[in-house]
C-alpha positions as CSV (number, residue, x, y, z in Angstrom):
1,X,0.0,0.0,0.0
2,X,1.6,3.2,-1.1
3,X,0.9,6.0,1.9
4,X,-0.3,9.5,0.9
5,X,1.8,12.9,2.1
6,X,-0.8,13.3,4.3
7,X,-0.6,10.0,5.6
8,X,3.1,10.6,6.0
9,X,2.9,13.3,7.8
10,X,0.8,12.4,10.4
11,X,2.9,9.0,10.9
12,X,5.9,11.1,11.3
13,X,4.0,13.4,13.7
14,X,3.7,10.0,15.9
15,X,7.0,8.8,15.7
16,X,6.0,5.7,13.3
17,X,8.1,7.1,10.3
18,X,9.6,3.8,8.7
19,X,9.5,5.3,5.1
20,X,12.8,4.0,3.3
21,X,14.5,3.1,5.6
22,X,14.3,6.3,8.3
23,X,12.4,5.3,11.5
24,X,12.6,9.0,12.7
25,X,10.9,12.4,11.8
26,X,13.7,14.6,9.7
27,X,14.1,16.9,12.6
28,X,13.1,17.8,16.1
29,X,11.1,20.5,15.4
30,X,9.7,18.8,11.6
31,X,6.6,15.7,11.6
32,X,8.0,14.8,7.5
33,X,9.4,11.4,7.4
34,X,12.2,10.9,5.4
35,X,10.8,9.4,1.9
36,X,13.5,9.8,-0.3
37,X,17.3,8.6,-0.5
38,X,18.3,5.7,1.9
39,X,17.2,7.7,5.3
40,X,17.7,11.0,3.4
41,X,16.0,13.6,5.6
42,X,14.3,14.8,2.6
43,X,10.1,15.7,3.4
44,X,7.5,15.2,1.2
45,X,8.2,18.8,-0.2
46,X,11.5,17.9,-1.3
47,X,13.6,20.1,1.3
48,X,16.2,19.5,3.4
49,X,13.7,20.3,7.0
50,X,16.6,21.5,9.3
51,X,19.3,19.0,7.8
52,X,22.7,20.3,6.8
53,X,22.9,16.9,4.1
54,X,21.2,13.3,3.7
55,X,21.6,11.5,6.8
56,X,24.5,9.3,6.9
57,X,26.5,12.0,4.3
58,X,28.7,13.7,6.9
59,X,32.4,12.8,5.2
60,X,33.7,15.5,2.8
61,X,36.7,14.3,0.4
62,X,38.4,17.0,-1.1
63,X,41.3,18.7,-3.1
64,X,42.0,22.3,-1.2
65,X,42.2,23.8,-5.1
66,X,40.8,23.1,-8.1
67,X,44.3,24.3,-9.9
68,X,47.8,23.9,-8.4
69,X,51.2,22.6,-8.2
70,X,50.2,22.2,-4.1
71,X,47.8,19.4,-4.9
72,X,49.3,17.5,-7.4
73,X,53.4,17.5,-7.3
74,X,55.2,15.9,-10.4
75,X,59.1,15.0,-9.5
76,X,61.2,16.4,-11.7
77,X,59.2,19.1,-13.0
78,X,59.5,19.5,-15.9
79,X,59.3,15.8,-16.5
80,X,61.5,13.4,-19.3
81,X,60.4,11.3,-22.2
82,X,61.5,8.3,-21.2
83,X,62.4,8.5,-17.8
84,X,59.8,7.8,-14.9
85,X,57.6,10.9,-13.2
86,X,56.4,10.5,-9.8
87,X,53.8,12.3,-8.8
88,X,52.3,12.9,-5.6
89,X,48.6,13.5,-4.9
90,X,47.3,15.7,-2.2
91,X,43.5,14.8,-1.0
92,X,41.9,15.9,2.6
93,X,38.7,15.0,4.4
94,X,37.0,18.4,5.9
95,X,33.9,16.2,6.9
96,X,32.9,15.3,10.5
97,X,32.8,11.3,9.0
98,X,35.8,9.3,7.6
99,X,35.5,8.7,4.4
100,X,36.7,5.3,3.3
101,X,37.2,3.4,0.1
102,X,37.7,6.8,-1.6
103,X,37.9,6.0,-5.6
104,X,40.5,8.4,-6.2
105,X,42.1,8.4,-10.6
106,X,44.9,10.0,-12.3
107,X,44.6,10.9,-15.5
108,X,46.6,12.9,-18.2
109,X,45.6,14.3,-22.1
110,X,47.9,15.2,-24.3
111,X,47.8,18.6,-26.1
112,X,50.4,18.0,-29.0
113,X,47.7,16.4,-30.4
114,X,44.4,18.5,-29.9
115,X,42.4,17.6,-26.9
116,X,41.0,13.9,-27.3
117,X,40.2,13.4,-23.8
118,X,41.7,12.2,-20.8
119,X,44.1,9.0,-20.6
120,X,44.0,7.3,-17.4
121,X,46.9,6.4,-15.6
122,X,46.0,4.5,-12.7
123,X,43.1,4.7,-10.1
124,X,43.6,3.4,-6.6
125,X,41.8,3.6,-3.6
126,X,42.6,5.4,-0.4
127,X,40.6,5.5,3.3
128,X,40.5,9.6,4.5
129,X,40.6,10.1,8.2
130,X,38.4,13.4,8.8
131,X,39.3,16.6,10.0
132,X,40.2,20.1,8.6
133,X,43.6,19.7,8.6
134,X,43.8,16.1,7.5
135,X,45.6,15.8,4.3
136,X,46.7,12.0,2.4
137,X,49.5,12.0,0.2
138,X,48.8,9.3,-3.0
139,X,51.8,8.4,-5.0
140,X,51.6,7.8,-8.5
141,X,54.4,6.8,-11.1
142,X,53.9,7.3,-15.1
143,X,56.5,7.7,-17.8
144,X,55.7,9.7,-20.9
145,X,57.2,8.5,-23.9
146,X,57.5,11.7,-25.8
147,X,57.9,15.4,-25.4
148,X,55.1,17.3,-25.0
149,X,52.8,19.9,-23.3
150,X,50.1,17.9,-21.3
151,X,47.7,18.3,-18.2
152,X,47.5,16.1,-15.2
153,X,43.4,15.6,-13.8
154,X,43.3,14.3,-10.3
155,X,39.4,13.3,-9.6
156,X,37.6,11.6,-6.5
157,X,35.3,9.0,-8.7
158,X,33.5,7.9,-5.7
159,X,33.0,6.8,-2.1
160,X,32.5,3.6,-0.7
161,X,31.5,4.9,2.8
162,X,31.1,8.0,4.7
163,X,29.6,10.1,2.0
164,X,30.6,13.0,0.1
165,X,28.9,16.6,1.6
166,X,30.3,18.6,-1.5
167,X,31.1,16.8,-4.7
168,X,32.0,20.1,-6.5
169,X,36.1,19.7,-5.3
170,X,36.6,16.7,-6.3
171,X,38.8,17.4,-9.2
172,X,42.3,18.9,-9.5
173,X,44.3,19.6,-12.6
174,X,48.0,21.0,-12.9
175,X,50.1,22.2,-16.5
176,X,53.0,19.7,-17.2
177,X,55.7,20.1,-19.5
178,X,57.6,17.1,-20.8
179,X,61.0,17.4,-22.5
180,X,63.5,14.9,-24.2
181,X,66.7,14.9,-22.9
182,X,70.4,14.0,-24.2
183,X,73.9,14.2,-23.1
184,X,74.2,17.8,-24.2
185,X,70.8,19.8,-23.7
186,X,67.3,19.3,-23.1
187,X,64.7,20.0,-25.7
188,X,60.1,20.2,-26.2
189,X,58.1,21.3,-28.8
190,X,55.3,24.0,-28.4
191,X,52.3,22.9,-30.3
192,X,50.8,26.1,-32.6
193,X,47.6,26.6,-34.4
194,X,46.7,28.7,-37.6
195,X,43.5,30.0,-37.8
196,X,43.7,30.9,-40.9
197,X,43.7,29.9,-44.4
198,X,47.1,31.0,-45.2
């Protein structure tokens, strides 16, 4: 039998609530049960009723800047065709919750060629403690075979547990330069366009 919002409401108002899966009204001073989400303290009006985020949602994993050498760190800088790069990922947790089985994904594209997308180069999966000033450092190794101007993307994919309050910082992306090296001197081409005919 599928309950109207009235019928909701009034449940909630006598502590019955048992609409997917919350048991509770969505705040002390609401009488909405929670009918949407996995015990999402979402009313029937499709408002948050007094909650900061979903119930369960308190973890917040993050990169501190969308842009910066800070957040993703490339050693050497710039990097050699040839030679292995290894480059360090910064991620926090500003959330109350630990956030664990974080999907975290390196990826590169390379702009010699026109943009064709991003190229992963290897995805692992870290656990966050919380905190503001909590910070993981994830190492990553890659070895370019040519010399060219590219971008590194850093992106939280997902979470297994603990939630995610803010999914708008979970990307990062730096500028890298890779050269070829000899004996003697160090060398990279600098892609250009024409947009004209002649």
């Amino acid at each position: 039998m599928r309950l109207s919002p009235h019928v909701i409401l009034v449940l909630g108002a006598l502590g019955l609530c048992s609409v997917s899966g919350c048991g509770v009204p969505c705040s002390t001073s609401s009488v909405e049960c929670c009918v949407r989400g996995s015990c999402g303290c979402v009313d029937t009006l499709g408002t948050w009723a007094g909650c900061d985020a979903p119930c369960g949602v308190k973890a917040n994993p993050r990169f501190a800047a969308p842009y910066g050498y800070g957040i993703i760190d490339p050693t050497p800088n710039p990097a050699v065709a040839g030679e292995p790069v290894f480059i360090d990922v910064v991620v926090g947790n500003d959330g109350s919750n630990d956030a664990t089985g974080v999907e975290l994904k390196l990826s590169y594209n390379d702009w010699s060629i026109g943009f064709g997308g991003w190229t992963e180069i290897e995805t692992k999966f870290v656990d966050i403690a919380n905190g503001t000033a909590t910070s993981l450092l994830v190492p990553f190794t890659h070895t370019f075979t040519s010399a060219v101007h590219t971008c590194l993307e850093a992106k939280i994919v997902s979470v297994e547990t603990g939630g995610d309050t803010n999914p708008n910082d979970n990307r990062a992306q730096i500028n890298l330069e890779v050269v070829m090296c000899d004996a003697a001197e160090c060398s990279f081409g600098v892609p250009v366009v024409n947009n004209h005919d002649a």
